[in-house]
VOGU-3710 file (C-alpha; in Angstrom, 3 decimals, decimal comma):
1> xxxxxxxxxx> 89,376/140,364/88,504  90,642/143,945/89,758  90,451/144,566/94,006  86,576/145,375/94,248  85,826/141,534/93,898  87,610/141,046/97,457  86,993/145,017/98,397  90,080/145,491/99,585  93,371/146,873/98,487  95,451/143,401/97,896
11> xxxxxxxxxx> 94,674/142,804/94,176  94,632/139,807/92,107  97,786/140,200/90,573  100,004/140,362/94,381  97,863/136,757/95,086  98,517/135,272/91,936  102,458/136,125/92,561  101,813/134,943/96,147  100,748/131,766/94,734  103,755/131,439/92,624
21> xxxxxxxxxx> 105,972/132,142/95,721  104,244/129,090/97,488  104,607/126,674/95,132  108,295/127,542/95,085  108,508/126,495/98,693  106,323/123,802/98,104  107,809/121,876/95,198  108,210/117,994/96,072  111,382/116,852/94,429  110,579/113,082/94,484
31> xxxxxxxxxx> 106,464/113,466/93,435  106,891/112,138/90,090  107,846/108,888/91,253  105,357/108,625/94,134  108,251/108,023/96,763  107,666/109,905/99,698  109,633/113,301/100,317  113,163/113,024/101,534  114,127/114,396/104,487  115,816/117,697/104,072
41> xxxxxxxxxx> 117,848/120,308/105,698  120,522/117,942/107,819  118,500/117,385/110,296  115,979/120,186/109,990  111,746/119,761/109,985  110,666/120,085/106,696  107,039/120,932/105,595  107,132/119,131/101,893  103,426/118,080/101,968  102,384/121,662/101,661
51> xxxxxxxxxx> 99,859/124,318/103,794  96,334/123,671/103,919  94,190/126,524/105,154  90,895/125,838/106,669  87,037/127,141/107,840  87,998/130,669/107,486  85,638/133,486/108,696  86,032/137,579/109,242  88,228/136,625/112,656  89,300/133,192/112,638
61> xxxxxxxxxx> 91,395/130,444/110,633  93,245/127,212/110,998  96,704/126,836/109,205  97,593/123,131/108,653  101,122/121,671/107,962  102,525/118,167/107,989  106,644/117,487/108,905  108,744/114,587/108,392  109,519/114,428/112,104  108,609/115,702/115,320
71> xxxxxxxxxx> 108,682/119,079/115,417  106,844/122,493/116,446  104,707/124,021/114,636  105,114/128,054/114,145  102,856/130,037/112,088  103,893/133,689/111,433  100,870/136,293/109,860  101,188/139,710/108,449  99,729/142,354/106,241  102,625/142,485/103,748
81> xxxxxxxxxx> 104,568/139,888/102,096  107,690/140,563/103,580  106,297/140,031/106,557  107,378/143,080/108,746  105,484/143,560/112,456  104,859/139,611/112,052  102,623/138,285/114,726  103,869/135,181/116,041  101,424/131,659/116,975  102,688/129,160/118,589
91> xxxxxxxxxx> 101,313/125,706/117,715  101,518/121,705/118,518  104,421/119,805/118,856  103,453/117,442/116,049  104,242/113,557/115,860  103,594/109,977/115,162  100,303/109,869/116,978  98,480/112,597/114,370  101,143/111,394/111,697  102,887/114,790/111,921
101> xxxxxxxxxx> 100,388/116,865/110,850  99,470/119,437/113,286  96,883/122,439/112,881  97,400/126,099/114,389  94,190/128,109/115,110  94,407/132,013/114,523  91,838/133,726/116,156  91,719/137,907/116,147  92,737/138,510/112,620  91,334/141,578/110,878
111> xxxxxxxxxx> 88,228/141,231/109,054  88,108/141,663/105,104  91,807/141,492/104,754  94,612/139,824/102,892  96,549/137,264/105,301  100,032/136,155/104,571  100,984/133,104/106,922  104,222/131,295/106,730  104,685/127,860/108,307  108,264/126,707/110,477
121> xxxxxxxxxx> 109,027/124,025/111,577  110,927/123,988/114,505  113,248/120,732/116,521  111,340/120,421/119,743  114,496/119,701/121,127  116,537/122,848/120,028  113,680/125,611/118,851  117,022/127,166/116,600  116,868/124,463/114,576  114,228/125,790/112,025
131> xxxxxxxxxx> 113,248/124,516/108,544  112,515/126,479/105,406  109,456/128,500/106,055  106,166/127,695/103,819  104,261/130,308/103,133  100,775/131,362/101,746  98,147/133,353/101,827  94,388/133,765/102,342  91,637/136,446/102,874  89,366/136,578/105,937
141> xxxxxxxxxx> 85,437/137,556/105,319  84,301/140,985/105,174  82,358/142,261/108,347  80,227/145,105/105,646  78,163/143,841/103,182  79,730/145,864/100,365  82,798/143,444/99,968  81,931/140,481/97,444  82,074/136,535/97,584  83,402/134,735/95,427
151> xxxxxxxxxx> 83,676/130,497/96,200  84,344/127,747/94,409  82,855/123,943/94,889  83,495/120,270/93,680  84,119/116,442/94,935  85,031/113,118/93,790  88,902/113,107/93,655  90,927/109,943/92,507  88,105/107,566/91,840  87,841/105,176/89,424
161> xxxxxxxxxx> 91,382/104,301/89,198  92,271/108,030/87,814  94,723/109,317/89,818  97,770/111,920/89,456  98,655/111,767/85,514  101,869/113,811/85,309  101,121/113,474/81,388  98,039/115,403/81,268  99,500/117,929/83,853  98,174/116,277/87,296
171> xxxxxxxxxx> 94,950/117,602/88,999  94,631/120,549/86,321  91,303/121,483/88,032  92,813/123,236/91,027  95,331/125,540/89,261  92,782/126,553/87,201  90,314/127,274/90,077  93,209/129,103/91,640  93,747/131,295/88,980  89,911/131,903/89,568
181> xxxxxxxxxx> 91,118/133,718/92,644  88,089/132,675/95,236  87,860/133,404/98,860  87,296/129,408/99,589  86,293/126,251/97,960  83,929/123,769/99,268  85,324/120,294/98,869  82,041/118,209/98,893  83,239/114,890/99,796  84,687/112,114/98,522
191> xxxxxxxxxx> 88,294/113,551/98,781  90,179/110,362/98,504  88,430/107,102/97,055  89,842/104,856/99,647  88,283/101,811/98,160  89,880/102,137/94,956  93,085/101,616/94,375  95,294/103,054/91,641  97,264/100,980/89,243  100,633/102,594/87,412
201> xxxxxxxxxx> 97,842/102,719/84,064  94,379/102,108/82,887  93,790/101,651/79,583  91,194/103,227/78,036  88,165/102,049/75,239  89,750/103,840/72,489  93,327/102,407/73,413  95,487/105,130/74,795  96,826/104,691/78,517  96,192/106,744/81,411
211> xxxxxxxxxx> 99,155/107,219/83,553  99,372/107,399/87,442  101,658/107,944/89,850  101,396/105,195/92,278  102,163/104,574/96,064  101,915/101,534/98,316  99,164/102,766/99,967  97,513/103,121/97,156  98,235/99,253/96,042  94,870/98,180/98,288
221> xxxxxxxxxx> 91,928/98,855/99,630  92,636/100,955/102,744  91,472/98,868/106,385  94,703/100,455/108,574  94,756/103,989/110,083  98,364/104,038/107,952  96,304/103,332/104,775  93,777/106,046/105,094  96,460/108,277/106,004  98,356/107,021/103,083
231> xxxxxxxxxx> 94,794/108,155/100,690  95,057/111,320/101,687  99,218/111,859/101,434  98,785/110,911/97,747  96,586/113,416/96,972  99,020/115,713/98,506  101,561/115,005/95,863  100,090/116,914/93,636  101,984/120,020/92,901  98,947/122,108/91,029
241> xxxxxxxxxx> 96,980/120,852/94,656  99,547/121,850/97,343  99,582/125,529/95,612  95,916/125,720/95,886  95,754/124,961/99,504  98,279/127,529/100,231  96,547/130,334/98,935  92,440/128,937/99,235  90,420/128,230/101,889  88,903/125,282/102,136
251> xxxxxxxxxx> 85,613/123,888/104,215  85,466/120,342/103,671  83,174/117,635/104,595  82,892/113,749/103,817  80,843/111,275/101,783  81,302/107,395/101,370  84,400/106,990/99,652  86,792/108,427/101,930  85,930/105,054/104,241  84,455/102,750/101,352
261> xxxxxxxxxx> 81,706/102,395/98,924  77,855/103,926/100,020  78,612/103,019/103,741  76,490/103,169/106,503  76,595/103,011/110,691  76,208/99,366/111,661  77,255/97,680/108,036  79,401/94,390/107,461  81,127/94,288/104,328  80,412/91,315/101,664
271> xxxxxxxxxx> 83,604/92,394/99,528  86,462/89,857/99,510  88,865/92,917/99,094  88,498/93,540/102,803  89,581/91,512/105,775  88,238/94,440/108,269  84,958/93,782/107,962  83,298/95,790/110,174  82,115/99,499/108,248  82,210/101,227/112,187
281> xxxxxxxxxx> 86,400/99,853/112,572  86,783/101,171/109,272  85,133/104,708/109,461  86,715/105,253/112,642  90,047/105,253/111,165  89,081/107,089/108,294  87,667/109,457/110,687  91,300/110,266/112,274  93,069/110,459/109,148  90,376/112,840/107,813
291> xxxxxxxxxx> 90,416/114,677/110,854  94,732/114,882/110,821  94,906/116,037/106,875  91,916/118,865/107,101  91,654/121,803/109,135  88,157/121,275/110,406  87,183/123,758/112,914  85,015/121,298/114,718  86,868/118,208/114,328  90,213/118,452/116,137
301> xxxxxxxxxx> 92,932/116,192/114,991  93,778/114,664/118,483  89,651/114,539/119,115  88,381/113,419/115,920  85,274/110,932/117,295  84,649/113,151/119,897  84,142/116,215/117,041  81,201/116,557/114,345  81,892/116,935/110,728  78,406/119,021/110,451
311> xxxxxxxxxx> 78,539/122,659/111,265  78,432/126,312/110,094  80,855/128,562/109,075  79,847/132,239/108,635  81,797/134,689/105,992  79,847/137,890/106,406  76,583/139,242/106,272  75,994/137,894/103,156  76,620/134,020/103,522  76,514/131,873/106,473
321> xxxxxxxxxx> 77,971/127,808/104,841  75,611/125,237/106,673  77,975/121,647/106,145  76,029/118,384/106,164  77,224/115,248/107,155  74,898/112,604/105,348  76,916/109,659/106,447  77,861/109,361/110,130  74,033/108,962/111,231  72,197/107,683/108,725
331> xxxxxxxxxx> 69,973/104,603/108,614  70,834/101,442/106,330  70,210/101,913/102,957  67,200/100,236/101,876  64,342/100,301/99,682  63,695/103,584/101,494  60,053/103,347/101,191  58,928/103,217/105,289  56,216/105,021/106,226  57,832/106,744/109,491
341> xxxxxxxxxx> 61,482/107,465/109,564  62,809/109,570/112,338  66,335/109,080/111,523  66,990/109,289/108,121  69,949/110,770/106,633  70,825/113,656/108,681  69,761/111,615/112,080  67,897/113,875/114,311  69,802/115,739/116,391  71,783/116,929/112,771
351> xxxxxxxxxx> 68,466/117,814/111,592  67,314/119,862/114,535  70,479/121,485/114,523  70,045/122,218/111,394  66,523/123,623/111,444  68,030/125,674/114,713  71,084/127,045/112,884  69,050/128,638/109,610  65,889/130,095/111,620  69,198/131,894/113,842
361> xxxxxxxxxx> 71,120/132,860/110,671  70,737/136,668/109,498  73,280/135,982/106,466  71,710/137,447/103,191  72,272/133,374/101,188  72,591/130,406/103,146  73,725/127,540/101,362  72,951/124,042/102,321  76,320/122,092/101,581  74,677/118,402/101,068
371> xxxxxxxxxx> 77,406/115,504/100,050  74,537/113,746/98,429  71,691/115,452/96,080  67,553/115,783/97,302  66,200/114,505/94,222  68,599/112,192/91,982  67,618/108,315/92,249  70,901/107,438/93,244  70,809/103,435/93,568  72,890/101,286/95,797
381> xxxxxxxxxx> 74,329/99,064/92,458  73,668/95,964/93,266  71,026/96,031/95,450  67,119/96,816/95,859  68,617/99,582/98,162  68,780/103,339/97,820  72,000/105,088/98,476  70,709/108,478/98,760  67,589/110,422/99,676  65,307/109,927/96,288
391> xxxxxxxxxx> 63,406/105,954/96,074  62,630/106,355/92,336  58,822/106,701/93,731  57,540/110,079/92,970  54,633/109,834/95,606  54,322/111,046/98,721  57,428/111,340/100,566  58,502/107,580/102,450  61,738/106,731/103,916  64,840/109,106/104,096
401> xxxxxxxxxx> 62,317/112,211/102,320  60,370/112,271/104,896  63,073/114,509/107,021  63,747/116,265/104,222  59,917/117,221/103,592  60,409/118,214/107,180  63,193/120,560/106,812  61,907/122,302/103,694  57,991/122,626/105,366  60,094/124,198/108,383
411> xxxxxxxxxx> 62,161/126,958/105,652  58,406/127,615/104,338  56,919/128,126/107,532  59,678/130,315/109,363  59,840/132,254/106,381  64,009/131,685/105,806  65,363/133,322/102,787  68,157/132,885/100,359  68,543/129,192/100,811  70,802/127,363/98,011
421> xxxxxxxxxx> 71,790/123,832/97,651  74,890/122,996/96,605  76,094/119,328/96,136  78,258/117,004/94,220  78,519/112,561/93,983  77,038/111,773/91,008  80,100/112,731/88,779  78,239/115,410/86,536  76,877/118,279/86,446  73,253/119,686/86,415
431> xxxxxxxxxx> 71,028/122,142/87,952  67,406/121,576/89,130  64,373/123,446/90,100  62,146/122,170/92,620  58,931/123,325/92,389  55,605/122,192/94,652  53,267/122,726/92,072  54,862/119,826/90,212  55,679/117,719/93,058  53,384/115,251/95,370
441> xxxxxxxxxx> 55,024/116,843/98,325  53,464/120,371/97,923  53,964/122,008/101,813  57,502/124,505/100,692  58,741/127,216/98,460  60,569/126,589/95,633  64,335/126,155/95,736  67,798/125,353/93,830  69,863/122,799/93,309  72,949/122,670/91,834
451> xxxxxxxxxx> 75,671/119,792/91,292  79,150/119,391/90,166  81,634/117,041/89,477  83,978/115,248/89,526  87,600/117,219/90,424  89,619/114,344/88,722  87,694/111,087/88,596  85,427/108,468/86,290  82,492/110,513/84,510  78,764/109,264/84,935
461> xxxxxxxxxx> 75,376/109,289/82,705  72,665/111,595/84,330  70,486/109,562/86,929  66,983/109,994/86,777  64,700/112,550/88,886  62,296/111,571/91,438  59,242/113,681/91,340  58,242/114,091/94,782  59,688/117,250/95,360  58,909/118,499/91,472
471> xxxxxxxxxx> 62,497/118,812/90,219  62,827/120,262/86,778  66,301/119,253/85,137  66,957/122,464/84,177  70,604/121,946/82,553  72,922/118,777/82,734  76,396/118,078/80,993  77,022/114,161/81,016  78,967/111,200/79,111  76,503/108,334/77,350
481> xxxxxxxxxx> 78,712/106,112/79,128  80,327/104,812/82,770  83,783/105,856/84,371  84,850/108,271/81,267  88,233/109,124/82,141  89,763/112,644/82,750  91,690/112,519/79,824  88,260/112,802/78,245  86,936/115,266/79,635  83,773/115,806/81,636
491> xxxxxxxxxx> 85,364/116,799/84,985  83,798/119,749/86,656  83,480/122,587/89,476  81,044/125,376/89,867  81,172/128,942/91,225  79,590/131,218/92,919  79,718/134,766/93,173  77,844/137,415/95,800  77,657/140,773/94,544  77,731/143,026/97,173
501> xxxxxxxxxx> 75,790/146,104/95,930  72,772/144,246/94,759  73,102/140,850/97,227  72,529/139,035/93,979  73,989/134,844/93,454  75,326/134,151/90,667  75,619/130,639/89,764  77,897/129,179/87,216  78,666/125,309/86,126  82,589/125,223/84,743
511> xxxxxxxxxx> 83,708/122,408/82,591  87,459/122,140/83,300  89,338/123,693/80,380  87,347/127,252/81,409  83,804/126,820/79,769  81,095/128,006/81,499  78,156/125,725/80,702  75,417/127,285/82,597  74,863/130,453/84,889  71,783/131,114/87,152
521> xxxxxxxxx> 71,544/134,761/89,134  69,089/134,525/91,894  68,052/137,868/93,935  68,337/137,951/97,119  65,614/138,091/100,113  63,340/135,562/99,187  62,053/132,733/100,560  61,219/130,264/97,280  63,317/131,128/94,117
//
């Protein structure tokens, strides 16, 4: 990739170095063992969990940081690497209460530029007292539609018991999307698995042993706020992870597993693993830590149940990112076969938000950022229930389609082009066609869906399709058989690339290792595809 993909001068090769620069500053000398970092510096902050950058657009970002003490957080931005005619942001005093993670909004930055940040730490006692700087870099959206997009999307990190294998080279997947030098990535949920705790090895059917580092917090089930905030430290040990975050945006949103296993509102656990019973005590401490170890820009860290997981971020005229949040109001899941349900998955005041948000939106794409997928049966084991939208009935819609037969009628009807789903959760990857003159459900235009999976986590058969909205299974890549391991293969990401001449998507399922398994290019300015 030469400058034209980001349409600016910066090229590849200066953010690639810039990477290498960050990692440097990021490099955890205790991660192998899974201790937490050491303090450093005699006495001076220390940023050793990394730089996150979050919900980017052509104006705007949040830098996050974590210390290993109280401490202020400074965040210096330039044009140029050595940082001359810096401007200066003063952020939080950070501290026990938001575990010493702290994020800095930047607001005014230039559009369709290259942004190097560095992070310092500073004693809130004696501001001279400053730690090593961290730096990194990102690049905010173009305000002309001739600059291109390039993104990046995946979920389902650390399930199954497969966590940071230092013998297999860690979480491989984000150095190699890094390398794939994309303006953001869309984390689909299921960042942590908070339910499932990781063992020093698993040993797999064939006999070899998968290695993990291991932490206390990772010995249990998280119940405490410290446990959830333990999840998502461990992730943060991994060194190909912490130089991914410095240099690529993330938007982020949740699923089940980062409070426990196809949750809902209102649900009391039967699991013997818990003592917290109660799913609401649980998901409101998962709630904090999420909010304290993302940069969400509508879910501040010291308002986190007062915020909203679902919104939009907009990266130029030619995408607008519309974030779902298919847990926090949802109904119980259930047979999912009711003849009238107002609330369903989204809850409606998400979905009318929702329906608001697109008919406003003037972005050439809009992709729908779902944590679950439309039309794969995805069962709640164990139970007559249905975890997700589909019932396995491929009538009429009933039960949680019934909003979404809504919401696509409404596209139809107001005539809203370029919309995309994009999802993740089942642990492989596919693409389907919906089409009404296949379905039972006939009242919208036809539409994509495309799923990935996992980032380092148990591989999964293909689930059936439910036929009420016509899905064709187009392509899928799958194992034969549950919770294949990353060592084997079958972990996965997509991409997606706007061209800026011709507005065309271009779709494109990765296998990790670099293959591209399957590539879709839709045009732009229609309503059905």
């Amino acid at each position: 990739m030469t400058a034209q993909h980001s349409g600016r001068s910066v090229g590849r090769r200066a953010i690639l170095r810039g990477g290498a620069v960050a990692s440097t500053a990021l490099a955890l000398p205790t991660a192998l063992s899974g201790m937490a970092p050491a303090l450093a510096l005699s006495g001076r902050p220390a940023a050793r969990w990394g730089v996150q950058v979050g919900d980017v657009t052509s104006s705007s970002g949040l830098i996050w940081a974590r210390a290993d003490r109280p401490a202020r957080m400074i965040v210096e931005t330039s044009a140029t690497e050595s940082f001359r005619n810096a401007r200066r942001w003063r952020g939080p005093i950070v501290g026990p209460g938001t575990d010493f993670t702290g994020t800095t909004a930047l607001r005014g930055l230039p559009p369709g530029e290259q942004v190097h940040y560095r992070v310092v730490l500073a004693d809130p006692d004696d501001p001279r007292r400053t730690g090593e700087p961290v730096t990194g870099t990102f690049r905010t959206a173009p305000v002309r539609r001739r600059g291109n997009v390039r993104f990046v999307w995946s979920g389902d990190l650390a399930g199954q018991g497969f966590g940071i294998n230092p013998e297999i080279g860690g979480y491989r997947v984000f150095e190699e999307m890094r390398l794939r030098d994309p303006d953001f990535f869309l984390l689909s949920g299921d960042s942590i698995y908070a339910d499932e705790p990781i063992k020093e090895s698993v040993t797999l059917p064939d006999g070899r042993v998968y290695r993990n580092i291991t932490t206390d917090e990772k010995a249990k089930v998280a119940e405490t706020l410290a446990e959830f905030r333990g999840n998502f430290r461990y992730n943060l040990l991994d060194e190909n992870l912490r130089r991914f975050n410095a240099q690529v945006p993330s938007i982020v949103q949740w699923d089940d597993h980062e409070v426990t296993n196809n949750w809902y509102p209102g649900e009391i656990l039967d699991d013997a693993r818990y003592t917290e019973k109660s799913v609401d005590v649980l998901a409101t401490r998962a709630r904090q830590a999420y909010a304290e170890y993302f940069p969400i820009s509508t879910l501040p860290t010291a308002g986190a149940q007062e915020g909203r997981v679902h919104r939009v971020v907009r990266h130029g005229p030619l995408l607008d990112v519309f974030v779902l949040d298919m847990r926090t109001f949802r109904n119980a899941n259930s047979p999912n076969r009711q003849p009238e349900d107002t609330q369903g998955i989204l809850g409606r005041e998400q979905l009318d938000w929702l329906k608001r948000e697109l008919s406003r939106s003037r972005a050439v794409w809009k992709v729908i950022a779902a944590d679950m997928p439309l039309g794969v049966v995805v069962p709640d084991y164990g139970t007559p229930d249905f975890e997700a939208v589909a019932n396995a009935d491929p009538g009429a819609p009933l039960g949680r389609e019934l909003q979404i037969a809504e919401l696509l009628r409404f596209i139809k009807h107001r005539r809203i082009t370029g919309t995309v789903w994009l999802t993740a959760d089942v642990h492989y990857t596919s693409a389907q066609h919906y089409q009404p003159s296949r379905a039972a459900f006939t009242d919208f235009e036809p539409f994509w869906e495309f799923v990935t999976g996992p980032l380092n986590a148990g591989g999964y058969p293909a689930n059936d399709l439910d036929g009420t909205f016509g899905p064709e299974l187009v392509f899928v890549k799958a194992p034969d058989r549950l919770e294949v391991s990353p060592v084997e293969g079958y972990q996965f990401y997509g991409e997606v690339d706007i061209d800026g001449a011709s507005g065309e998507l271009t779709v494109r399922l990765r296998e990790v290792g670099g293959t591209v398994l399957f590539t879709k290019v839709l045009q732009p300015g229609h309503v059905g595809q």
